[in-house]
C-alpha positions in Angstrom: -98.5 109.5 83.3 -99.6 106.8 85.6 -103.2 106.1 87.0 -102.6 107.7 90.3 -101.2 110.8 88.2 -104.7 110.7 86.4 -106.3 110.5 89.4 -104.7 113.3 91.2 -106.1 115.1 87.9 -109.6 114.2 88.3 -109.5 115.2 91.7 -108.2 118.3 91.5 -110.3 119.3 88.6 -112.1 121.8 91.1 -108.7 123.8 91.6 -107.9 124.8 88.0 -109.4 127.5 85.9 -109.1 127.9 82.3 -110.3 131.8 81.8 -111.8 132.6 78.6 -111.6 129.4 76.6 -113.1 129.8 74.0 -112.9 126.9 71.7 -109.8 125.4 73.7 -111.2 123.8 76.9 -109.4 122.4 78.8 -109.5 118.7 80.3 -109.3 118.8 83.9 -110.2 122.3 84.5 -113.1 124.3 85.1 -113.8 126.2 81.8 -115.2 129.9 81.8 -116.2 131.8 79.1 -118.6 134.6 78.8 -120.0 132.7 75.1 -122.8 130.4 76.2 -122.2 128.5 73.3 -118.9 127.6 74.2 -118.0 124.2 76.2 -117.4 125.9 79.1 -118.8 124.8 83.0 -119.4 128.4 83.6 -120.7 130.6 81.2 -119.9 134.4 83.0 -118.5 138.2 81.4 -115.6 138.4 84.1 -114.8 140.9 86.1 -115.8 139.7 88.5 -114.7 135.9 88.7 -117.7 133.9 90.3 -115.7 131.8 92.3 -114.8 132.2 96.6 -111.6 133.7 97.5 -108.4 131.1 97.8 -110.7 128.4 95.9 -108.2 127.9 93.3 -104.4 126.9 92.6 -104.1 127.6 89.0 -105.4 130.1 86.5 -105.0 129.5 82.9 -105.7 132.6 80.4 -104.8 132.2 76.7 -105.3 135.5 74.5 -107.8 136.8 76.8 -106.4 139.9 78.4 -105.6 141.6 75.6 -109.7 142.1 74.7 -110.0 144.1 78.0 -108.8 148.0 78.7 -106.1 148.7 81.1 -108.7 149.0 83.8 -110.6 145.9 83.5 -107.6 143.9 83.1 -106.4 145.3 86.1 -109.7 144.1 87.8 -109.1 140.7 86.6 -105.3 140.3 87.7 -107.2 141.4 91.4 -110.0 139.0 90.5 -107.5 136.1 89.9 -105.0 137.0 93.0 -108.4 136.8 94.8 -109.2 133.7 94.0 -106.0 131.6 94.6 -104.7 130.4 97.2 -101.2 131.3 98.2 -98.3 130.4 96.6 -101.1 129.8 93.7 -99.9 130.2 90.2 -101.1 132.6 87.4 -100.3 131.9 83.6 -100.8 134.3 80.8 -100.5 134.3 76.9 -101.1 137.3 74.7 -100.0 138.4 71.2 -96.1 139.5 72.0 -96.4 142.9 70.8 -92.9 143.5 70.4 -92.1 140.6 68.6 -94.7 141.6 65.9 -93.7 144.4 65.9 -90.2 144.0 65.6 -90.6 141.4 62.5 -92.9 144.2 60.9 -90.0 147.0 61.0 -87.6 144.4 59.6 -89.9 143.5 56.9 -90.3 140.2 57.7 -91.4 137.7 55.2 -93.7 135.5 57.9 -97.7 135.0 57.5 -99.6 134.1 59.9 -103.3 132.2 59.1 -106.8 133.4 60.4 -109.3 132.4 59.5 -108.2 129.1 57.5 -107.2 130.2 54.0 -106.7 133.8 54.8 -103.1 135.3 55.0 -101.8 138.0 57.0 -98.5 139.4 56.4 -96.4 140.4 58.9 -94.6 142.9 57.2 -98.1 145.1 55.9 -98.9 147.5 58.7 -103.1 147.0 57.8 -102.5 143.2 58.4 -100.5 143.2 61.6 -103.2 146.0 62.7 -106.1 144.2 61.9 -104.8 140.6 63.1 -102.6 141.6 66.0 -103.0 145.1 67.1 -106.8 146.1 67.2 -107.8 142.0 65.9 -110.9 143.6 63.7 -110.6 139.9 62.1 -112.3 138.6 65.2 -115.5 139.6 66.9 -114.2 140.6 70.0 -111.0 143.0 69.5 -107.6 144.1 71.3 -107.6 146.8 73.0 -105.0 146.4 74.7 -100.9 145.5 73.5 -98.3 143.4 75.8 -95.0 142.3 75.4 -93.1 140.2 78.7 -91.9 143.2 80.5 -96.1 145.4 80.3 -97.4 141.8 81.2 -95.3 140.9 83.9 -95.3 144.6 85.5 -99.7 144.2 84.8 -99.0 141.2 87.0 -96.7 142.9 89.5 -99.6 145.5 90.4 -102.2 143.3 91.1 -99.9 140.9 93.7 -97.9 138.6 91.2 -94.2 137.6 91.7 -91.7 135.0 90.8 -92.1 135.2 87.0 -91.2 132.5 84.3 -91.6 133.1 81.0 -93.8 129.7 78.7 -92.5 128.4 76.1 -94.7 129.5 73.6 -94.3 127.0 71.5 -94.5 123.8 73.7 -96.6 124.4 76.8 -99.8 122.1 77.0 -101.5 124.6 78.2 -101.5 126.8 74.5 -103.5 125.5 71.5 -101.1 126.6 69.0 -97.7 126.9 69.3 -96.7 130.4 67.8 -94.0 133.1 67.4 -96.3 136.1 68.0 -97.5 135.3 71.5 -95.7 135.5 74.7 -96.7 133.9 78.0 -95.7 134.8 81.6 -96.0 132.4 84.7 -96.3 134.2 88.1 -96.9 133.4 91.7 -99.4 135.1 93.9 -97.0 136.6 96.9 -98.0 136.0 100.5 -98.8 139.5 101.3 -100.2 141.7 98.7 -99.1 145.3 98.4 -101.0 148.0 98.8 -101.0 150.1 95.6 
């Protein structure tokens, strides 16, 4: 990237939000989380978003949604077409349900680790509930399951179009590269429809 690249960055810093980040801020972007002992700029619960309508060009949300019910993540997808500006983009990651799912019914032999030295096996139903389904391992659990097609139609509802999938191994945007998440890219539409 060249200076003026970097600059455009800094500048711009003001138009990005990372949603939920956890332990993975993000340079550049404003970073929310509801932990105030995260490195976040805002420390809020969302829904709502504390930010002014069409204040924003990008949201950034990495296995976030998937810790709210259907309704509040509805709120949020309304919360986050709110805040952008047209044309604005909307990326999501969550655990690909299907994916897990499908390596469990074929016995697959892959592991995944959480915390560091502790194995879950992806073909024992009692580790893919408690690391992927329900996520007892962490504080905050799922309670909600995606795979690209729920996400993207989640999306759809609240005013989202235009979807790409991320490559959820190689995007910048994702901590960890992994096979059990799935990302969707979509584009707030011009004219939301009325539900």
């Amino acid at each position: 990237m060249s200076d003026s690249d970097y600059e455009e960055l800094r500048r711009t810093t003001n138009r990005r939000l990372n949603l939920g980040c956890g332990d993975f801020p993000m340079t550049y972007w404003i970073n929310l989380d509801a932990d105030p002992n995260t490195n976040a700029q805002i420390h809020a619960v969302v829904p709502p978003i504390p930010l002014e309508d069409e204040s924003l060009d990008s949201i950034f949300a990495c296995h976030f949604l998937e810790h709210l019910d259907r309704g509040a993540a509805a709120e949020l997808l309304n919360e986050c077409w709110r805040c952008l500006v047209p044309g604005g983009n909307l990326a999501l990651v969550v655990p690909d349900t299907r994916e897990v799912l499908t390596r469990y019914v074929n016995g697959a032999i892959d592991a995944v680790e959480y915390p560091r030295g502790t194995w879950w096996n992806v073909a024992d139903l009692d580790h893919v509930c408690a690391m992927f389904l329900y996520s007892t391992v962490q504080q905050s659990h799922h309670v909600w399951s995606y795979d690209r097609d729920t996400l993207a139609r989640a999306m759809a509802l609240a005013g989202f179009g235009q979807f790409k999938e991320i490559d959820r191994y190689r995007d910048p945007r994702i901590a960890q590269g992994a096979w059990y998440q799935i990302g969707i890219e979509g584009i707030k539409q011009a004219k939301k429809e009325v539900q």
